[in-house]
C-alpha positions as CSV (number, residue, x, y, z in Angstrom):
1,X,35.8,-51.7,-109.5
2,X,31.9,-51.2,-110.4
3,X,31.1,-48.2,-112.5
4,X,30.6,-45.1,-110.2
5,X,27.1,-44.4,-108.4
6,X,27.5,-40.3,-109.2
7,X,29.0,-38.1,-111.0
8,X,29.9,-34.9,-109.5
9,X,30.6,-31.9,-111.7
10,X,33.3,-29.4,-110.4
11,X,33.5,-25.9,-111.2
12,X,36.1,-26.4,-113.6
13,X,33.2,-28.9,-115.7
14,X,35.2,-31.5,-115.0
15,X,33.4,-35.0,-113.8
16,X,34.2,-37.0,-110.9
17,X,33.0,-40.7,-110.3
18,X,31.7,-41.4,-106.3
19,X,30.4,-44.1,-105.1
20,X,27.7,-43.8,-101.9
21,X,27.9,-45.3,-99.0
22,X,25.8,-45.1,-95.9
23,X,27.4,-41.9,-93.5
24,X,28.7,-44.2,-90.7
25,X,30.0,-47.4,-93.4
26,X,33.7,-48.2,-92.8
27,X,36.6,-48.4,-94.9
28,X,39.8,-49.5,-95.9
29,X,43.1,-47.7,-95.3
30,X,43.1,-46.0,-99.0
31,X,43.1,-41.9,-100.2
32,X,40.5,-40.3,-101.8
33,X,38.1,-37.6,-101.6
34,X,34.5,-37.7,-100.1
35,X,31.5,-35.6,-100.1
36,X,28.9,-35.8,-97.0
37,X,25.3,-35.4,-99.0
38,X,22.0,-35.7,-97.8
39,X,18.4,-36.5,-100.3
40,X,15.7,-34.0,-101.5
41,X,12.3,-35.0,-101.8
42,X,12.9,-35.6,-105.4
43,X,15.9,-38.1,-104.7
44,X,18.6,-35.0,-106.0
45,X,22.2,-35.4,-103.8
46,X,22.7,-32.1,-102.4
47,X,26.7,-32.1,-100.8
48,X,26.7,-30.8,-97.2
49,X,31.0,-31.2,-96.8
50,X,33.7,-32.1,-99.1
51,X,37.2,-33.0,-98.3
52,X,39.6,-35.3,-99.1
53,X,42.0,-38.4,-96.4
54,X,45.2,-39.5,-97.1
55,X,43.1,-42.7,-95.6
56,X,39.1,-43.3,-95.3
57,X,40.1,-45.5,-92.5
58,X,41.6,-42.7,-90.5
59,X,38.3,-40.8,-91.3
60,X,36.9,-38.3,-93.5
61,X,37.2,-35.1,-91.6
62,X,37.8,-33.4,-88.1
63,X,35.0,-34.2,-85.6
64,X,33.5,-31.2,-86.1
65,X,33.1,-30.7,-89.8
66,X,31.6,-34.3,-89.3
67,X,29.2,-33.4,-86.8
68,X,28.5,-29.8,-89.3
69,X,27.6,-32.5,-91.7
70,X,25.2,-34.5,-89.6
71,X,23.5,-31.2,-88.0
72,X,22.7,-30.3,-91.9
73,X,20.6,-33.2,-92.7
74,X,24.0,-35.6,-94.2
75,X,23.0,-39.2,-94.4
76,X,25.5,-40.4,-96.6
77,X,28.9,-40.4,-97.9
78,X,30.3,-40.4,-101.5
79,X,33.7,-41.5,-102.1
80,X,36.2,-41.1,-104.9
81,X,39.0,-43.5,-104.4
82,X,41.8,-41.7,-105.6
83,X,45.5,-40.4,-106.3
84,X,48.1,-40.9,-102.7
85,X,49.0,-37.3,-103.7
86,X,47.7,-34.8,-101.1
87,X,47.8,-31.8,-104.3
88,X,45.7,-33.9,-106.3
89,X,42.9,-34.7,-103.9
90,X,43.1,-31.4,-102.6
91,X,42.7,-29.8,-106.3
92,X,39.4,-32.0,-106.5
93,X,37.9,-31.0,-104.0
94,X,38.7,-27.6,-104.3
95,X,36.5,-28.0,-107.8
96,X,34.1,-29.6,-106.4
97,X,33.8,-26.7,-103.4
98,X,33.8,-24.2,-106.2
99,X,30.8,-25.9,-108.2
100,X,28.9,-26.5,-104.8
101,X,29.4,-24.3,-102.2
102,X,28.3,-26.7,-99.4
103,X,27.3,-25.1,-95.9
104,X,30.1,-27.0,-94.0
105,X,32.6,-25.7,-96.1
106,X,32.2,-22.1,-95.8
């Protein structure tokens, strides 16, 4: 796999690889974590929603967290390919949540 496209820092100071995608790309049936961003003006990610799947081709979250993530200016998706175990997913993205505070997940 190619080197990561990001590297998002968790609260904990801990760095996690992503790679972006456009917000409607499709997957394959693997778990991970993901984090709905969206562009400043001076090209700086800002993440809307993070969450984790047991499968990206299942989806990334509940319709409505999605559509939070679109109504707050989301245009793409980051993805971290990563452990089958729910705890461990879960543990990043609480990090990353931490770090962030994105408007979708509060």
């Amino acid at each position: 796999m190619s080197e990561p496209d990001i590297y998002w820092n968790g609260e904990s100071g801990k760095h996690y690889g992503y790679w972006i995608y456009p917000i409607d790309a499709q997957f394959r049936k693997i778990a991970g974590n993901v984090i709905f961003a969206k562009q400043t003006d001076t090209q700086e990610w800002i993440p809307v929603y993070i969450g984790q799947t047991r499968s990206f081709d299942l989806g990334f979250a509940d319709q409505s967290m999605l559509a939070c993530a679109k109504e707050n200016g989301a245009t793409h998706v980051h993805t971290h390919f990563s452990s089958p175990d729910e705890p461990v997913r879960s543990k990043e993205a609480a990090d990353l949540i931490a770090r962030w505070k994105p408007v979708c997940n509060g």
